[in-house]
C-alpha positions as YAML, in Angstrom:
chain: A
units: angstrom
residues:
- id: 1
  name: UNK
  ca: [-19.98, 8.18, -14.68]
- id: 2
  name: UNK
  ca: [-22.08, 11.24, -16.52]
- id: 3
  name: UNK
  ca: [-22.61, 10.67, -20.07]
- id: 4
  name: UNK
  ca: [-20.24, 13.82, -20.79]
- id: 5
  name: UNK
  ca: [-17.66, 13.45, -18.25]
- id: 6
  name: UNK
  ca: [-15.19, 16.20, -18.30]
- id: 7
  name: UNK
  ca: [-11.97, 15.94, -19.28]
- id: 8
  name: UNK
  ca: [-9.64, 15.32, -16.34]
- id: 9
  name: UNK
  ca: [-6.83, 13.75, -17.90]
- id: 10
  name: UNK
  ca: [-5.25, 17.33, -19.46]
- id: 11
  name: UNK
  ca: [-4.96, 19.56, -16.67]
- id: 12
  name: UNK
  ca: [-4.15, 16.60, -14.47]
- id: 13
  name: UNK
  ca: [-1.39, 14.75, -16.69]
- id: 14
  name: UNK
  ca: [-0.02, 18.58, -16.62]
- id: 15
  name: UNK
  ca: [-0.01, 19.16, -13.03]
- id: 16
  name: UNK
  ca: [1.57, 16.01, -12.33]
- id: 17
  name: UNK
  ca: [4.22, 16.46, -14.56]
- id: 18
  name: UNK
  ca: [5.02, 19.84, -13.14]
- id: 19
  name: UNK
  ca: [4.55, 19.57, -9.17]
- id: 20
  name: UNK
  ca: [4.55, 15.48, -8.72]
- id: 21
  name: UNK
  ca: [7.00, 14.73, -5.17]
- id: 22
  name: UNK
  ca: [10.16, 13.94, -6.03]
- id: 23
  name: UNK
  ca: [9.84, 10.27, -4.03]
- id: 24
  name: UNK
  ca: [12.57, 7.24, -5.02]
- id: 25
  name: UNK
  ca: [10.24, 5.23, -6.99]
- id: 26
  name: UNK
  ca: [9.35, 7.95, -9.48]
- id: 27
  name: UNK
  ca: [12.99, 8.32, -10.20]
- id: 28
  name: UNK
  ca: [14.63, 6.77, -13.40]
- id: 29
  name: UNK
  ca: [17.40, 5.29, -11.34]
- id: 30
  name: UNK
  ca: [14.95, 3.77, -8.81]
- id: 31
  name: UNK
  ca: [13.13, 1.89, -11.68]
- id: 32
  name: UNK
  ca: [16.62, 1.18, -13.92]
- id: 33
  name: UNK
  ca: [18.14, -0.91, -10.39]
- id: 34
  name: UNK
  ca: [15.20, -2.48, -9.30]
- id: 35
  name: UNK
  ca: [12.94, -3.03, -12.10]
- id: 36
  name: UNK
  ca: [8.93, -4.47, -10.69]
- id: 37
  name: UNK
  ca: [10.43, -5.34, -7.58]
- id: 38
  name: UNK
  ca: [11.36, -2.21, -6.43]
- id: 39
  name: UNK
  ca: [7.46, -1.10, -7.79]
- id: 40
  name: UNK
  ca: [6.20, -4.51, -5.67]
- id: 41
  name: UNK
  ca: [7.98, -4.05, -2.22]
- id: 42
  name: UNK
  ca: [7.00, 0.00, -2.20]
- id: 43
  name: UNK
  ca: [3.32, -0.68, -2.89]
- id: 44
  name: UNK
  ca: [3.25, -3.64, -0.22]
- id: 45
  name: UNK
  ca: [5.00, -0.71, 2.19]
- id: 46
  name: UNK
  ca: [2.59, 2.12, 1.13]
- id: 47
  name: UNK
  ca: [-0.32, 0.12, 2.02]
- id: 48
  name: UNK
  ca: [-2.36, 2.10, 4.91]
- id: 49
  name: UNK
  ca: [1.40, 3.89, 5.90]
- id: 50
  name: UNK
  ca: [2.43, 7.35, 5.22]
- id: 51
  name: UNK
  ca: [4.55, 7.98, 2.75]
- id: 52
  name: UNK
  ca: [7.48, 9.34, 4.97]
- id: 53
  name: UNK
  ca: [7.54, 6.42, 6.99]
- id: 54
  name: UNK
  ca: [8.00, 4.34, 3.48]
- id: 55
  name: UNK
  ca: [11.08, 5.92, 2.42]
- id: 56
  name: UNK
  ca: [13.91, 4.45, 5.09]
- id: 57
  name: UNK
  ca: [12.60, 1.28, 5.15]
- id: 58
  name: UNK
  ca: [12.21, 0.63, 1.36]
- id: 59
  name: UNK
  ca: [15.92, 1.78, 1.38]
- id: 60
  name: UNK
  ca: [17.17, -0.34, 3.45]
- id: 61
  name: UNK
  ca: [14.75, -3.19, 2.27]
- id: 62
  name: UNK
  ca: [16.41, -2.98, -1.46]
- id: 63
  name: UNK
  ca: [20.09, -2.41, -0.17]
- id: 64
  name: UNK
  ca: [19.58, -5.60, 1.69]
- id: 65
  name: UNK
  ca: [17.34, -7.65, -0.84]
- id: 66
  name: UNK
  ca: [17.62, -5.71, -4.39]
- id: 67
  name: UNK
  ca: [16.19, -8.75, -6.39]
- id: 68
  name: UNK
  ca: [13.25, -11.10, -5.30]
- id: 69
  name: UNK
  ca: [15.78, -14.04, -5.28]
- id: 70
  name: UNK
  ca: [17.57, -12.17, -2.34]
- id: 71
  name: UNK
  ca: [14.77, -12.37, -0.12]
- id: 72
  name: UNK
  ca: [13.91, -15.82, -0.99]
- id: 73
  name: UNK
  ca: [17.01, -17.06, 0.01]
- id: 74
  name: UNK
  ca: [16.79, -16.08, 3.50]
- id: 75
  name: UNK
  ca: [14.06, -17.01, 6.15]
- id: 76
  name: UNK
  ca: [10.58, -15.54, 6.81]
- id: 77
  name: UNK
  ca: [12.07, -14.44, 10.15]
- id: 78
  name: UNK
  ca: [14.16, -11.88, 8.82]
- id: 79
  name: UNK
  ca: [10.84, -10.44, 6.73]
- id: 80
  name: UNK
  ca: [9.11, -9.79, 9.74]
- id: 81
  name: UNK
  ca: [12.32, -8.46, 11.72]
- id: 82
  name: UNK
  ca: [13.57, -6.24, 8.78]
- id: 83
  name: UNK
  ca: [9.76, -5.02, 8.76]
- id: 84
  name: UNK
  ca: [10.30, -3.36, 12.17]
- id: 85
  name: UNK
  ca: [7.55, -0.89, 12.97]
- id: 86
  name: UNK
  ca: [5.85, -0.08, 9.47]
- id: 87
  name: UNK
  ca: [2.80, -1.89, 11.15]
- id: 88
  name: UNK
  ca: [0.27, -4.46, 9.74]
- id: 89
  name: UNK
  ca: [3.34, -7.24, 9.73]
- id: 90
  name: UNK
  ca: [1.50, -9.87, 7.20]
- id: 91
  name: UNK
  ca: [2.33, -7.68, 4.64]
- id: 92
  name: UNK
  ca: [6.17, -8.59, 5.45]
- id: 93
  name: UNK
  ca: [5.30, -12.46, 5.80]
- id: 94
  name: UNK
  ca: [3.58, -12.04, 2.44]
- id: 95
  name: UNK
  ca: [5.94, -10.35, 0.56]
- id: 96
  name: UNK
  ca: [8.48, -13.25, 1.67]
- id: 97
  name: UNK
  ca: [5.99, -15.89, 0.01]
- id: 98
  name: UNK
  ca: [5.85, -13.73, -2.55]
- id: 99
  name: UNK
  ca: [9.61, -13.75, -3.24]
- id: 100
  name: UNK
  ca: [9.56, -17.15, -2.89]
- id: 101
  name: UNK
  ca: [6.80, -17.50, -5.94]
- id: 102
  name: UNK
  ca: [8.86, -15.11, -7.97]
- id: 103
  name: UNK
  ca: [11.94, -17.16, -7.39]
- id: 104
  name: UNK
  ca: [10.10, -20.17, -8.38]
- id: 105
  name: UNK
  ca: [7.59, -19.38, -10.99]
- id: 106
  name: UNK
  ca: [8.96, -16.67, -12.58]
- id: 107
  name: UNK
  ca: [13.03, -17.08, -12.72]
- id: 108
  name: UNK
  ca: [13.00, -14.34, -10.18]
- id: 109
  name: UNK
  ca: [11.49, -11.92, -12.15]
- id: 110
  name: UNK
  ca: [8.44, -9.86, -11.14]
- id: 111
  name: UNK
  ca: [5.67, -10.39, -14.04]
- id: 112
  name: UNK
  ca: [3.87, -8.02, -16.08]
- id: 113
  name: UNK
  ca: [0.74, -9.42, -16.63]
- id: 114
  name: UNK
  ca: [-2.21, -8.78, -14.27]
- id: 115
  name: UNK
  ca: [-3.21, -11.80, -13.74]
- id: 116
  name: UNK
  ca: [0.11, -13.72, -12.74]
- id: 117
  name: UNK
  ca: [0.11, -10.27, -10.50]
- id: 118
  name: UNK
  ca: [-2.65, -11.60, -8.83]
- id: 119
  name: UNK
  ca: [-1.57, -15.49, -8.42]
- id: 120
  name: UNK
  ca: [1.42, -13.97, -5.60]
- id: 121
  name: UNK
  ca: [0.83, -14.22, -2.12]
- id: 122
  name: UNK
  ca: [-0.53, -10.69, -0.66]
- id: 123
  name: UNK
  ca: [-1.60, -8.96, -4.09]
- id: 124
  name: UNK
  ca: [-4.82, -7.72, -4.80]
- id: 125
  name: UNK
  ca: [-6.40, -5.95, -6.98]
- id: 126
  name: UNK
  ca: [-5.01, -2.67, -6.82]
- id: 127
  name: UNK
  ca: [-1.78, -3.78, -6.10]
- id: 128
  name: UNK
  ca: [-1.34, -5.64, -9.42]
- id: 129
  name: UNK
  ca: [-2.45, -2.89, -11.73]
- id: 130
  name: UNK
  ca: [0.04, -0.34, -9.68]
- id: 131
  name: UNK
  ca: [2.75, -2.73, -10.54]
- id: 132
  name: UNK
  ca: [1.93, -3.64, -14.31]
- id: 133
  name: UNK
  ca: [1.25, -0.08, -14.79]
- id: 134
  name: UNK
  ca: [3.77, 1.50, -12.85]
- id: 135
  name: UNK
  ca: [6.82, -1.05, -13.48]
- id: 136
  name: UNK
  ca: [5.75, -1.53, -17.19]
- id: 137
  name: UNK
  ca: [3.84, 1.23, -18.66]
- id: 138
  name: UNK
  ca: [0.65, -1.23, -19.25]
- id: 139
  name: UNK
  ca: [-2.88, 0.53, -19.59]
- id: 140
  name: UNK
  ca: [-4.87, -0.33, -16.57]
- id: 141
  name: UNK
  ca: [-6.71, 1.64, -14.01]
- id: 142
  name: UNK
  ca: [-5.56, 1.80, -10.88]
- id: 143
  name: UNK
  ca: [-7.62, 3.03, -7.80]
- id: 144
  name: UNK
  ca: [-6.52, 3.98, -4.66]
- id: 145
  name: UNK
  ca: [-8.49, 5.58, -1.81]
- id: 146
  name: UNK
  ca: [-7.18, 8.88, -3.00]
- id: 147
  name: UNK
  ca: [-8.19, 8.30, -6.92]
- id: 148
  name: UNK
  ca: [-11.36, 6.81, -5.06]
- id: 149
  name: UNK
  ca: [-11.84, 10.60, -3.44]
- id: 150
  name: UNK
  ca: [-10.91, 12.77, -6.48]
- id: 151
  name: UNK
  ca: [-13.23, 10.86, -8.38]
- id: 152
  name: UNK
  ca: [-16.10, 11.36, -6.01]
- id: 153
  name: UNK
  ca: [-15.77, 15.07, -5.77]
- id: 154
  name: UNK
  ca: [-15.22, 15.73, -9.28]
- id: 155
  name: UNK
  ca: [-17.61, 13.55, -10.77]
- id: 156
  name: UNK
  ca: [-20.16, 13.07, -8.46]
- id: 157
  name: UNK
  ca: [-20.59, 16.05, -5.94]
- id: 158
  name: UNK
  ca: [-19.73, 13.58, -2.99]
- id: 159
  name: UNK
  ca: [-17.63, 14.97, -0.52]
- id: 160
  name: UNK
  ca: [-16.03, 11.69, 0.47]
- id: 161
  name: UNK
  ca: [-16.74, 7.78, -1.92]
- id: 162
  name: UNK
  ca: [-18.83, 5.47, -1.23]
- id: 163
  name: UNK
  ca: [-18.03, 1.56, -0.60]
- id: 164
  name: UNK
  ca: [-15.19, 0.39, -3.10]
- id: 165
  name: UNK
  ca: [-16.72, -1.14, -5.69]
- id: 166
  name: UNK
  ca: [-15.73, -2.48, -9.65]
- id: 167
  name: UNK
  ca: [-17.64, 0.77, -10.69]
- id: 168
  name: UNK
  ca: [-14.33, 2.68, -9.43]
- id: 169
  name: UNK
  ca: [-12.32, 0.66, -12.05]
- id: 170
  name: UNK
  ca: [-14.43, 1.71, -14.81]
- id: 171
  name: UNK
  ca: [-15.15, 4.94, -13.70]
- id: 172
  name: UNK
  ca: [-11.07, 5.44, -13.50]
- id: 173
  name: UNK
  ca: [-10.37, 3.34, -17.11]
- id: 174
  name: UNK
  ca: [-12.97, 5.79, -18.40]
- id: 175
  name: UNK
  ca: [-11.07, 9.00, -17.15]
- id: 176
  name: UNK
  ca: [-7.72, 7.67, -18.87]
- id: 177
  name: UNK
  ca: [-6.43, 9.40, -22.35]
- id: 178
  name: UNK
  ca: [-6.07, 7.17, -25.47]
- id: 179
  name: UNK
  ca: [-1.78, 7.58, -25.28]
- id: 180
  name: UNK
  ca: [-0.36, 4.40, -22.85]
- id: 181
  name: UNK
  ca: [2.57, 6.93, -21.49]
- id: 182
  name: UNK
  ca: [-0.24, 9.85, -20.34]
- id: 183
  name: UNK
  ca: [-2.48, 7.10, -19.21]
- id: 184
  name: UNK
  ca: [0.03, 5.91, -16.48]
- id: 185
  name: UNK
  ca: [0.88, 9.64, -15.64]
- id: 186
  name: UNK
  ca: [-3.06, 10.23, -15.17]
- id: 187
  name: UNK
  ca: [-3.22, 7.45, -12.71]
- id: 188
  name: UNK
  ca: [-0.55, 8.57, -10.55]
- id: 189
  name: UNK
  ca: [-1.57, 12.10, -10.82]
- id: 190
  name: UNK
  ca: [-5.10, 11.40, -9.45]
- id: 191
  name: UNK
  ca: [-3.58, 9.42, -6.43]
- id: 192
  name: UNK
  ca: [-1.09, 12.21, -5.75]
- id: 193
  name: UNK
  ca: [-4.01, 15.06, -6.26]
- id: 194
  name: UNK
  ca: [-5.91, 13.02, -3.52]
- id: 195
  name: UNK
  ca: [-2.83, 12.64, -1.32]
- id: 196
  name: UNK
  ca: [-1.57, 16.41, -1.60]
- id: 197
  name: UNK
  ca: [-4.25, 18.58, -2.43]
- id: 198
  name: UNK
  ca: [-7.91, 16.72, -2.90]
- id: 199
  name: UNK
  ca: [-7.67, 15.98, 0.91]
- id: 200
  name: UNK
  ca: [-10.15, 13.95, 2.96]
- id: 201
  name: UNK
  ca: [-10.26, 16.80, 5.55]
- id: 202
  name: UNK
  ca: [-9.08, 20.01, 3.91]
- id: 203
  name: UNK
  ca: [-9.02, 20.22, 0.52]
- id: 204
  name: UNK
  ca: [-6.93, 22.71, -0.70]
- id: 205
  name: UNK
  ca: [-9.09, 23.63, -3.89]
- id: 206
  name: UNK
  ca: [-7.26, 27.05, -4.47]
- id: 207
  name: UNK
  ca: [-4.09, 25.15, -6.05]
- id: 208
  name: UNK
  ca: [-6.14, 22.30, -7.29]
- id: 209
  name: UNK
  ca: [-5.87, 22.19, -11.60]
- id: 210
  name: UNK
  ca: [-9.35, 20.60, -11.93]
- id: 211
  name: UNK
  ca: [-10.86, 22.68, -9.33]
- id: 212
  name: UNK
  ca: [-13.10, 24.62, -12.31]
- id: 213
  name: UNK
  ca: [-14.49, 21.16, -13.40]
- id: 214
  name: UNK
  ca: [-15.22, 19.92, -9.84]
- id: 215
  name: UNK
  ca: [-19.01, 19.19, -9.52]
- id: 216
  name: UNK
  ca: [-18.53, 18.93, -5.52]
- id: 217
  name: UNK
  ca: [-16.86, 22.84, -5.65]
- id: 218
  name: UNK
  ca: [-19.68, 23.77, -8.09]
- id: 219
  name: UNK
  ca: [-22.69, 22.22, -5.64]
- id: 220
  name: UNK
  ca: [-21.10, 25.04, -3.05]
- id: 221
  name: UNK
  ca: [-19.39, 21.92, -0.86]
- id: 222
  name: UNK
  ca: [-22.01, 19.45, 0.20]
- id: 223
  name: UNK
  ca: [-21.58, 17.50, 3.18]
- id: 224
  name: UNK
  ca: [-22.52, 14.27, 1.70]
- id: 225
  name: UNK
  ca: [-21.68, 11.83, 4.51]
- id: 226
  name: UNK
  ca: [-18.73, 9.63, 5.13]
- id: 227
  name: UNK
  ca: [-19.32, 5.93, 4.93]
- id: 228
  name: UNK
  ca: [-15.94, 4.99, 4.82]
- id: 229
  name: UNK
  ca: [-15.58, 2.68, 8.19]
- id: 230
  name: UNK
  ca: [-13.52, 4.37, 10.71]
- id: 231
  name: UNK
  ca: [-10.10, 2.76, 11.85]
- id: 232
  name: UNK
  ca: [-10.00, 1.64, 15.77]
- id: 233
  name: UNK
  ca: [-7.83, 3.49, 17.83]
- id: 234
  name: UNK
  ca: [-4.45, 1.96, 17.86]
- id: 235
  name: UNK
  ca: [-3.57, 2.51, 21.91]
- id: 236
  name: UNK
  ca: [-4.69, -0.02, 24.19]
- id: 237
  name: UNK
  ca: [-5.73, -1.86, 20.97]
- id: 238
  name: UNK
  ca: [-4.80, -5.45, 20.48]
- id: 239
  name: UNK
  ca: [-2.91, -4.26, 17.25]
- id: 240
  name: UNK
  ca: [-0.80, -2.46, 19.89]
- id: 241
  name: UNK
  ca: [-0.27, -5.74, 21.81]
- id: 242
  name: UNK
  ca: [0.61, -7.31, 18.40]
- id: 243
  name: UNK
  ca: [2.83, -5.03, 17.81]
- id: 244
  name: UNK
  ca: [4.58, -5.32, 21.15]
- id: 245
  name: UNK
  ca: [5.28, -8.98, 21.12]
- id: 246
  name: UNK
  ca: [6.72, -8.78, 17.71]
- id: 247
  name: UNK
  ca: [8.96, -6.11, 18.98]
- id: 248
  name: UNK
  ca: [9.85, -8.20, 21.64]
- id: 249
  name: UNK
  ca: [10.54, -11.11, 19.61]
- id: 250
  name: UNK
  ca: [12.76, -8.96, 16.96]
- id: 251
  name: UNK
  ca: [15.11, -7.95, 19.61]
- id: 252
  name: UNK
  ca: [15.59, -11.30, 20.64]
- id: 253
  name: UNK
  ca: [17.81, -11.05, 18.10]
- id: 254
  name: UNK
  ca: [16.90, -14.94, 16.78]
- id: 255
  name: UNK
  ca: [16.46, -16.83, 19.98]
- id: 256
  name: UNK
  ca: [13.52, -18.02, 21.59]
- id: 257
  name: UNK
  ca: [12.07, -16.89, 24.14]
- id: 258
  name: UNK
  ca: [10.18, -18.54, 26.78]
- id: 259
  name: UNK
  ca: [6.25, -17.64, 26.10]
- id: 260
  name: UNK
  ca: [6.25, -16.24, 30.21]
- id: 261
  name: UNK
  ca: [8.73, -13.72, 29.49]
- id: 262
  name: UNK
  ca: [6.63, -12.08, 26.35]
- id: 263
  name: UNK
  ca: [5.13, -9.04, 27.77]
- id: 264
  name: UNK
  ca: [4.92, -10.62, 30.75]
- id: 265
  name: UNK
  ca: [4.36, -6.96, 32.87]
- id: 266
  name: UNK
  ca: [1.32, -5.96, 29.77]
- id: 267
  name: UNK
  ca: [-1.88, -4.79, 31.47]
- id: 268
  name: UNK
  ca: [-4.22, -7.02, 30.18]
- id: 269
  name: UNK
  ca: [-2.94, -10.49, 30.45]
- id: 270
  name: UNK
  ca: [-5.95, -11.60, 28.27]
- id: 271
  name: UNK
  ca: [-5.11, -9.25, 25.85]
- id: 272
  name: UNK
  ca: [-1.58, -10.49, 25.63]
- id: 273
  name: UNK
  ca: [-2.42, -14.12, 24.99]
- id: 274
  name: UNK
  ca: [-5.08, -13.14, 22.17]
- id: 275
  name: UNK
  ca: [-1.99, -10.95, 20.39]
- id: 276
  name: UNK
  ca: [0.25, -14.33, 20.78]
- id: 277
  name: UNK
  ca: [-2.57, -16.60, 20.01]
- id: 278
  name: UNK
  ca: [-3.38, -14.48, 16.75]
- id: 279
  name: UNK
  ca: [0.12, -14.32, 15.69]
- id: 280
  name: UNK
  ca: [0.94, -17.66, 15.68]
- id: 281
  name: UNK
  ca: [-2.07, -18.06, 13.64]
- id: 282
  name: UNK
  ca: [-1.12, -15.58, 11.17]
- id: 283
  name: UNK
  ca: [2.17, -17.71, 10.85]
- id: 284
  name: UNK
  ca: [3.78, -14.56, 11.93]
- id: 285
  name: UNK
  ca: [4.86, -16.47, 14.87]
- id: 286
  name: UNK
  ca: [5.90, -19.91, 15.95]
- id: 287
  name: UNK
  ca: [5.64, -21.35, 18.96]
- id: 288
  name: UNK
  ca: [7.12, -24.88, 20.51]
- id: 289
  name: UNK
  ca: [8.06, -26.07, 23.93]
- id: 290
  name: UNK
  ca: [6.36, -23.04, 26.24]
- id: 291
  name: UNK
  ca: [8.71, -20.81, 23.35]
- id: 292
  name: UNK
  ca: [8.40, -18.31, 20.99]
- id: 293
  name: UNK
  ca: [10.36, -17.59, 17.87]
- id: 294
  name: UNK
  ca: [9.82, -15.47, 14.84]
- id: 295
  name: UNK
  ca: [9.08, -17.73, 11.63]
- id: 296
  name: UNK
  ca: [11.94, -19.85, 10.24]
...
């Protein structure tokens, strides 16, 4: 970070408070039913899924498991089916396990604490400072691809980041104002900048409130690469295939069925056993007796 950064917090804190989407966990009620577990499940949803496709399934996640305790009580099996399509499934068997610690290490309470943040099944570094911060009002950083991007342009003339690196939680903790309340609004108001208006593709810098301390705008827009690795495509993939025997296995409703019968018409047979193989090695799967069942 320059010696004499500029001061983003201000105009940023004051855009956020004034344009910030109205989504359910910014909302007083969201945060007075739910507490950190409402904080935990949406930031385990939001990971690598748009926002829109968050917002039904966190609802009906919470109406059906409002404390940690509630999920705990009931099998992995209905993690993953409840899941349905948000993608990247672990993320449902983790938050189970997760559950599970929270019922048994914690009296069912999601901690504040980084650290014991970080000691749940699935949470990593970012996701435990969105929660302590977020949930609690504690002073961390918390970096996000989009904080990761804002950064980058405004600091450092880049027109995408580099590699994620510790330098983006310094560079962030340095950005934050002194005041605990402004420093949690400054963290979500660099994410939302970077999701709304600092875009990776078309930045809309005419509505942007630090656009006139932006050392990418002044530079006159420099093409400085993209080194961020690019995500496969997701048809024909064996994500797809993934995703199609879990489907298969959700609608079976709880029963077996016999391994033959699992996408037994899919293209690539090969393809189909590797997505079986790797699921059942993820634990997102279980297989006895030539069957397959979700986990119980």
């Amino acid at each position: 970070m320059p010696l004499h950064s500029p001061d983003l917090a201000t105009p940023l804190v004051a855009w956020y408070r004034a344009h910030a989407r109205d989504l359910p966990w910014r909302q007083a009620g969201f945060h007075a039913r739910y507490g950190g577990w409402g904080v935990l499940v949406s930031e385990f949803m939001l990971q690598q899924t748009p926002t829109t496709r968050v917002i039904p399934h966190l609802d009906a996640w919470l109406t059906r498991w409002p404390t940690p305790s509630a999920l705990a009580a009931e099998p992995p099996a209905e993690a993953v089916r409840q899941w349905a399509n948000l993608g990247y499934p672990r993320r449902a068997l983790w938050l189970h396990r997760a559950a599970v610690q929270l019922r048994d290490r914690h009296g069912g309470v999601v901690p504040a604490d980084v650290d014991a943040l970080l000691a749940l099944s699935g949470i990593g570094d970012y996701t435990a400072r969105a929660v302590a911060v977020f949930a609690y009002g504690r002073r961390h950083p918390v970096v996000d691809t989009n904080t990761r991007r804002v950064l980058a342009r405004a600091l450092d003339a880049r027109s995408q980041p580099g590699p994620p690196s510790r330098r983006d939680l310094d560079r962030m903790a340095a950005a934050l104002p002194d005041d605990d309340a402004d420093a949690a609004v400054m963290n979500a108001a660099t994410m939302e900048l970077g999701a709304v208006v600092c875009t990776a593709r078309a930045p809309r810098c005419d509505v942007c409130p630090i656009a006139h301390l932006c050392a990418w705008r002044a530079a006159g827009y420099p093409d400085t690469g993209d080194p961020r690795r690019k995500q496969a495509r997701y048809e024909g993939s064996d994500r797809q295939a993934r995703g199609a025997v879990l489907k298969t296995l959700r609608d079976a409703a709880g029963s077996p069925v016999a391994i033959d019968d699992v996408l037994s018409g899919w293209p690539d047979p090969l393809q189909r056993d590797r997505a079986i193989d790797s699921l059942i090695a993820d634990g997102l799967v279980e297989a006895s007796e030539a069957m397959l069942r979700l986990p119980q």
